[in-house]
C-alpha positions as CSV (number, residue, x, y, z in Angstrom):
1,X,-78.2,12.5,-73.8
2,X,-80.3,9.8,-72.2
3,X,-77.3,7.2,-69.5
4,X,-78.5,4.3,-67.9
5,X,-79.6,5.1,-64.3
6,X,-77.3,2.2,-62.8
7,X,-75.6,2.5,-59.8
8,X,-75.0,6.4,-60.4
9,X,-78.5,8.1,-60.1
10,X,-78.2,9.3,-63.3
11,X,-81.3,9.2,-65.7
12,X,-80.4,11.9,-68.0
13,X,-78.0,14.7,-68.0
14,X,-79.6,16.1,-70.7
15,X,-83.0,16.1,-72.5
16,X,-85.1,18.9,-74.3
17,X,-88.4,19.8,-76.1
18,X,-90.3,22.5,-77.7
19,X,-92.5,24.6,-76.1
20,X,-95.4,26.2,-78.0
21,X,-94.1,29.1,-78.8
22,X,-90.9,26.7,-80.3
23,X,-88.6,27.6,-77.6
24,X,-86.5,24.4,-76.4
25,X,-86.3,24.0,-72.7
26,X,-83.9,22.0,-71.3
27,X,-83.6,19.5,-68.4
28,X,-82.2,16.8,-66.9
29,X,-83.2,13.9,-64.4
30,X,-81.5,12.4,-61.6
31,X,-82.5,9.3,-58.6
32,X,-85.2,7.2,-59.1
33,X,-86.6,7.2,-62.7
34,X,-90.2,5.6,-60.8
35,X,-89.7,7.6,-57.5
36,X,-91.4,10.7,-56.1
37,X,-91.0,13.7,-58.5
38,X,-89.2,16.9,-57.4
39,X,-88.4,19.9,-59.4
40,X,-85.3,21.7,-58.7
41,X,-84.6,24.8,-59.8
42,X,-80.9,26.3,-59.9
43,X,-79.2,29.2,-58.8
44,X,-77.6,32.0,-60.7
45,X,-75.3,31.1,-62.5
46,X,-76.4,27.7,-62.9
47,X,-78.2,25.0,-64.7
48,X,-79.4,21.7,-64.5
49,X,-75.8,20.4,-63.7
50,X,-76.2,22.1,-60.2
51,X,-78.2,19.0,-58.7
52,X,-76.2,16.4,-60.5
53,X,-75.4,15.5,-57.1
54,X,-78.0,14.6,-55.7
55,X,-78.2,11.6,-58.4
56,X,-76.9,8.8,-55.6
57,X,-78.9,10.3,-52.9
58,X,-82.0,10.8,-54.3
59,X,-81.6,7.7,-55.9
60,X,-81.5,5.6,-52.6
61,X,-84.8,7.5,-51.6
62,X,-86.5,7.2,-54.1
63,X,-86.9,10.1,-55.7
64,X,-87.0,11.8,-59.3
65,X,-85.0,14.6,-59.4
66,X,-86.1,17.1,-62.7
67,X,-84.0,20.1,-63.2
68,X,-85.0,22.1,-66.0
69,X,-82.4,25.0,-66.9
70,X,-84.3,28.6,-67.3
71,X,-84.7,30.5,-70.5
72,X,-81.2,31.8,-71.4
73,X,-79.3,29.0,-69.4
74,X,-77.6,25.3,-70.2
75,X,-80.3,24.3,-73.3
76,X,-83.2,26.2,-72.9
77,X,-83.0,28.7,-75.5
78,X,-83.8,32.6,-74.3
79,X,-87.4,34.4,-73.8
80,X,-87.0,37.7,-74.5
81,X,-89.0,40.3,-72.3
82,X,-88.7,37.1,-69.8
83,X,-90.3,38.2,-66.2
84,X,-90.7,35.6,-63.2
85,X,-94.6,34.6,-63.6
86,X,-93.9,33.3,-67.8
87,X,-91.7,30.8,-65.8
88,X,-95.2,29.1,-65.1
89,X,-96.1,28.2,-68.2
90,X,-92.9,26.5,-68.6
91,X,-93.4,24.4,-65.9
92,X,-96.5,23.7,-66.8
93,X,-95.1,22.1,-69.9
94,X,-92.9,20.3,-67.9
95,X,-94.5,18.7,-65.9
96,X,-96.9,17.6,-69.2
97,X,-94.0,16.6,-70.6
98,X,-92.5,14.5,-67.8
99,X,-95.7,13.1,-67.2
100,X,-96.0,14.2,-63.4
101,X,-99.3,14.8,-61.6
102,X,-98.6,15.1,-57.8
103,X,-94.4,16.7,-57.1
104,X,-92.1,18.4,-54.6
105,X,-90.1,21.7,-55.1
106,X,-86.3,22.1,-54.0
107,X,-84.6,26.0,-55.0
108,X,-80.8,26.9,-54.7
109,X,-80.8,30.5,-54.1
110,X,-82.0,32.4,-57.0
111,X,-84.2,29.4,-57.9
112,X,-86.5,30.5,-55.1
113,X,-88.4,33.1,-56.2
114,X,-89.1,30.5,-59.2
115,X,-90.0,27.8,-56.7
116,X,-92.4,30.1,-54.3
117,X,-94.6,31.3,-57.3
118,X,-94.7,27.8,-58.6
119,X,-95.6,26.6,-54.9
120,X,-98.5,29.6,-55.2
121,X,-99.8,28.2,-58.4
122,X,-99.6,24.6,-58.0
123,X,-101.4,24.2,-54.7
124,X,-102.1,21.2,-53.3
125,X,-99.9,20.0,-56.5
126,X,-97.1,20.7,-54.4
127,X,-96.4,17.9,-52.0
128,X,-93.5,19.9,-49.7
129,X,-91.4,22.8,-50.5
130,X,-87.4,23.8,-49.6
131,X,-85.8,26.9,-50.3
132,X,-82.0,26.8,-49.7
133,X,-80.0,29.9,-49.6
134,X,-82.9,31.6,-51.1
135,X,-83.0,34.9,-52.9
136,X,-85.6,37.1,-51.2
137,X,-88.4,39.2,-52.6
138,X,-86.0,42.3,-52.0
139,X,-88.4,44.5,-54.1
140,X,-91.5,43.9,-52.4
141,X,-89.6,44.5,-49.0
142,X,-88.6,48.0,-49.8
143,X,-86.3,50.0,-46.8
144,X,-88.3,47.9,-44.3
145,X,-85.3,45.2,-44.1
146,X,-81.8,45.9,-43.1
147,X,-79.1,44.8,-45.9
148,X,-75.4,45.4,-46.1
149,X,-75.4,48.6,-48.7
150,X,-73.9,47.4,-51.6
151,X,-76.2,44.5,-51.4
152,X,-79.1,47.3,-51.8
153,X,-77.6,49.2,-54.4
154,X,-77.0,45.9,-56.6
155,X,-80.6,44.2,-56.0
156,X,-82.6,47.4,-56.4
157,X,-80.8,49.5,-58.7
158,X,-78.1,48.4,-60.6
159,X,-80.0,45.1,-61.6
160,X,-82.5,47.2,-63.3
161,X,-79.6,48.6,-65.3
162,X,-79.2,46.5,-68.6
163,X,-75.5,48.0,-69.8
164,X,-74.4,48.3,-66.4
165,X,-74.7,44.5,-65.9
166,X,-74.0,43.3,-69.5
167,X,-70.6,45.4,-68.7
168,X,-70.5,43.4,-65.3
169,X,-71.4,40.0,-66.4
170,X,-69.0,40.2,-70.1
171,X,-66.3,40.7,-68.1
172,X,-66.5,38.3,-65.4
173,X,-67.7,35.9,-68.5
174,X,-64.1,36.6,-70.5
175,X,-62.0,36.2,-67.2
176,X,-64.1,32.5,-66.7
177,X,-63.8,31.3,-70.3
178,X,-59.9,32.6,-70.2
179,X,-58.6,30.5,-67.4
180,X,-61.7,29.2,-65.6
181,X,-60.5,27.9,-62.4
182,X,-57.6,31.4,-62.0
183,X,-61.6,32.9,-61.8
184,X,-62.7,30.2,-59.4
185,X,-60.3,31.1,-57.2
186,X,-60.2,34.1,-56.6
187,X,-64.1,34.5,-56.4
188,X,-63.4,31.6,-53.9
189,X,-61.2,34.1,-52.0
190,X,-63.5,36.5,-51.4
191,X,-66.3,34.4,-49.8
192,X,-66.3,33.5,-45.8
193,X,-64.2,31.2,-44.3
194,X,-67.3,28.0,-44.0
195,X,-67.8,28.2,-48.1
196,X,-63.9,28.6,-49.1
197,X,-63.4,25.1,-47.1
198,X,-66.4,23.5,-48.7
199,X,-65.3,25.0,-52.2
200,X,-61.6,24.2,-52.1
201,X,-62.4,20.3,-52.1
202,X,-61.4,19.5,-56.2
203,X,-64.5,17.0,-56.5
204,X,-66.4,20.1,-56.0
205,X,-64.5,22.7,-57.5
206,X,-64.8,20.8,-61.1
207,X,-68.5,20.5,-60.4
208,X,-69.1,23.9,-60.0
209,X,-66.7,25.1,-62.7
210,X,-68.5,22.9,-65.3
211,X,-72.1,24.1,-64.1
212,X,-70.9,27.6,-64.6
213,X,-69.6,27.1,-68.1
214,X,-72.6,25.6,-69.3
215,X,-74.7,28.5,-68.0
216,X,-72.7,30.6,-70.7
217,X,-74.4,28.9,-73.6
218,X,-76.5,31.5,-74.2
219,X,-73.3,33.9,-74.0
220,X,-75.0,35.2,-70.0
221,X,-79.0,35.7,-71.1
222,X,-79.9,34.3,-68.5
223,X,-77.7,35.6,-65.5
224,X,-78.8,39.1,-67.3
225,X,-82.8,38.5,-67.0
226,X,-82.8,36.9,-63.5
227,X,-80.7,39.8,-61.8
228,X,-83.3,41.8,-63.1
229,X,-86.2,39.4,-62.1
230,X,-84.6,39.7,-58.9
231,X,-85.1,43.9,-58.3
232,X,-88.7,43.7,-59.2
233,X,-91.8,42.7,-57.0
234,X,-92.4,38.9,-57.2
235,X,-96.6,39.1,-57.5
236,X,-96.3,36.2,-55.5
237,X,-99.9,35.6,-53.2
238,X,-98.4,33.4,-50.4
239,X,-101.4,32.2,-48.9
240,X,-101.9,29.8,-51.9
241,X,-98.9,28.3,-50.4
242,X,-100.0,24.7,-48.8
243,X,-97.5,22.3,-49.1
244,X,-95.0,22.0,-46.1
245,X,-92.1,24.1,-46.5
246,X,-88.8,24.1,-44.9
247,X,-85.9,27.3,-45.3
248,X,-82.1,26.8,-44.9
249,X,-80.4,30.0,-44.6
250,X,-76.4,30.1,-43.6
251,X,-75.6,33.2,-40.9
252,X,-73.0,34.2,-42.9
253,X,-73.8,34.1,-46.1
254,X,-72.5,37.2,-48.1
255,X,-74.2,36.1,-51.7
256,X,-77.8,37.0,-50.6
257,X,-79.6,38.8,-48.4
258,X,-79.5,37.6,-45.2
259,X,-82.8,39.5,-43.8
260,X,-84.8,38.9,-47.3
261,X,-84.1,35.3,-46.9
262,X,-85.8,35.1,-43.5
263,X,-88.7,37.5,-44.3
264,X,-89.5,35.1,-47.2
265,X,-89.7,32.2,-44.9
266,X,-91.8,34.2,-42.8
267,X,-93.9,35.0,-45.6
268,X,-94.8,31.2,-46.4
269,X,-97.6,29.5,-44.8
270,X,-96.5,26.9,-42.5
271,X,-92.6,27.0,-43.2
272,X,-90.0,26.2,-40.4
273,X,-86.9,28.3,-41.2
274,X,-83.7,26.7,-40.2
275,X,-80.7,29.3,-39.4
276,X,-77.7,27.8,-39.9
277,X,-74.8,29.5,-37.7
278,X,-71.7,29.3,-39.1
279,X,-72.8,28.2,-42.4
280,X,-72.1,30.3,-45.7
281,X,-74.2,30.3,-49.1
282,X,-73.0,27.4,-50.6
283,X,-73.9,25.0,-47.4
284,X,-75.8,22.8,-49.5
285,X,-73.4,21.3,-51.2
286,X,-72.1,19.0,-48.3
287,X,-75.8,18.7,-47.0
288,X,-77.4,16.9,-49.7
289,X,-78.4,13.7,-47.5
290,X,-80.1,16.2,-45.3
291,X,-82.1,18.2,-47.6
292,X,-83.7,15.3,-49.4
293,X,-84.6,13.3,-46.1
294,X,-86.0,16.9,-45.0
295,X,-87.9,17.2,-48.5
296,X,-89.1,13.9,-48.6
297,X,-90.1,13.6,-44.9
298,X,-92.4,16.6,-45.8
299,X,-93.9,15.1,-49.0
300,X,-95.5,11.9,-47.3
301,X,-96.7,14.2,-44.3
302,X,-98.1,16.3,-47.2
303,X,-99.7,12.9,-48.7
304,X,-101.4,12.1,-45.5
């Protein structure tokens, strides 16, 4: 579905095309349809809906916001055996497809590790790079970083355990599609007190209940493969990182790892890590305006 950009931001909520290997990927685009590329890559779950904000914003700064949805999510249809470097080839035909020599990278949580290896490959591609509430590379880290236990447990065993999440995700799934925002709210309840206040506002309470049900298309493939993409070493060399980067992590965020988050930032070449205190995961939401000035501040400097 292709909408007149207009006032709204809005170039395309949503657009596909076949890979080689016949696959469809999904995407849509939001801003600017003749500003500065930047891919954005969602969270978990998530698809391309989750940056449908940033369509005014991005818009006013010129910039061309792509969000493809990842195998098993929104349109893109599954990869099975899917592990986080195949994600490069799809870029790859992204970018081809979108026509798009020179580009940024934005990441919601678990799009991080998706965004760093693509910031690795790229190169000097990659004109600036920001990680929001990322997902750290947990497996690569090992006991050397201090996480609350259950945290542990889920990221480097039980996301390795195929029936035990199917079980997990089937029956969070059924509750959502039953009487999706009775679900909302009571995962709501059990977040810190900075993310229930951002989430109990309605405008984005239907935002994030309608990314969430289009994540399902695939019936959870997605959610499935990236939990276990997230409990296995990244292969990521971060030294090929040379676009500017920035990190926003919240001090009291309980959906990610804290520690892993900052050991990635310190990972990256030349990346300022901003700690957010009081700040929860979902900070972004109501710091849109900031993030994009941030990303696109970096890109020119990366131009220069």
């Amino acid at each position: 579905m292709v909408e007149a950009p207009g006032d709204t931001g809005i170039i395309s909520c949503g657009s596909t095309f076949r890979r080689a290997d016949g696959r469809k990927l999904g995407f849509a685009e939001y801003g600017d349809p003749h500003g500065f590329p930047v891919l954005a890559f969602h969270g978990v779950p998530g698809t391309r809906f989750m940056f449908k904000p940033t369509a005014g914003p991005a818009r006013a700064r010129a910039l061309r916001i792509i969000a493809p949805d990842r195998p098993g999510f929104g349109l893109s249809e599954p990869q099975p055996g899917r592990v986080l470097s195949d994600w490069l080839d799809d870029v790859a035909a992204l970018l081809k497809h979108t026509a798009v020599g020179r580009f940024s990278l934005v990441a919601i949580s678990g799009g991080a590790p998706y965004a760093t290896l693509t910031a690795a490959h790229f190169g000097d591609r990659v004109a600036s790079l920001g990680l929001v509430s990322p997902m750290g590379p947990v497996a690569d880290l090992g006991d050397e970083i201090d996480m609350p236990l259950l945290q542990r447990r889920f990221f480097t065993k039980l996301a390795q355990r195929e029936r035990v999440v199917r079980f997990g995700i089937g029956g969070a799934k059924a509750i959502f599609r039953l009487a999706p925002e009775v679900s909302y709210d009571l995962m709501v309840r059990t977040l810190p007190e900075p993310d229930r206040e951002i989430l109990n506002d309605p405008v984005k309470k239907r935002h994030v209940i309608a990314d969430v049900k289009e994540s399902l298309t695939f019936d959870g493939d997605g959610t499935r493969t990236d939990y276990r993409i997230f409990s296995e070493p990244w292969g990521v060399d971060y030294e090929m990182i040379t676009a500017p980067s920035v990190l926003w992590q919240g001090l009291d965020d309980t959906i990610v790892p804290i520690s892993a988050a900052m050991e990635l930032g310190r990972r990256i070449p030349d990346c300022r890590i901003i700690e957010l205190a009081g700040e929860g995961h979902f900070w972004g939401l109501q710091a849109i305006d900031e993030i994009l000035d941030r990303i696109a501040t970096l890109a020119k400097i990366g131009q220069s």
